[in-house]
C-alpha positions, 0 to 999 in steps of 0.5 A: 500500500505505501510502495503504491502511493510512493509510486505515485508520487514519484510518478506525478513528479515526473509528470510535473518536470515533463511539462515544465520542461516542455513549457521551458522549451517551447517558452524559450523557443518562442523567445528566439522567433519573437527576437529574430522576427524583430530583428529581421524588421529592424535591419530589412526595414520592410514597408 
C-alpha cells in the first residue's frame, strides 16, 4: 500500500518536470522567433 502511493508520487513528479520542461522549451523557443522576427524588421526595414 505505501510502495503504491510512493509510486505515485514519484510518478506525478515526473509528470510535473515533463511539462515544465516542455513549457521551458517551447517558452524559450518562442523567445528566439519573437527576437529574430524583430530583428529581421529592424535591419530589412520592410514597408
Amino acid at each position: 500500500m505505501f510502495q503504491k502511493l510512493e509510486c505515485r508520487i514519484y510518478f506525478e513528479k515526473a509528470n510535473n518536470f515533463r511539462l515544465d520542461t516542455i513549457f521551458k522549451n517551447s517558452f524559450i523557443f518562442t523567445k528566439s522567433i519573437i527576437h529574430f522576427w524583430n530583428y529581421f524588421h529592424t535591419y530589412t526595414s520592410i514597408p
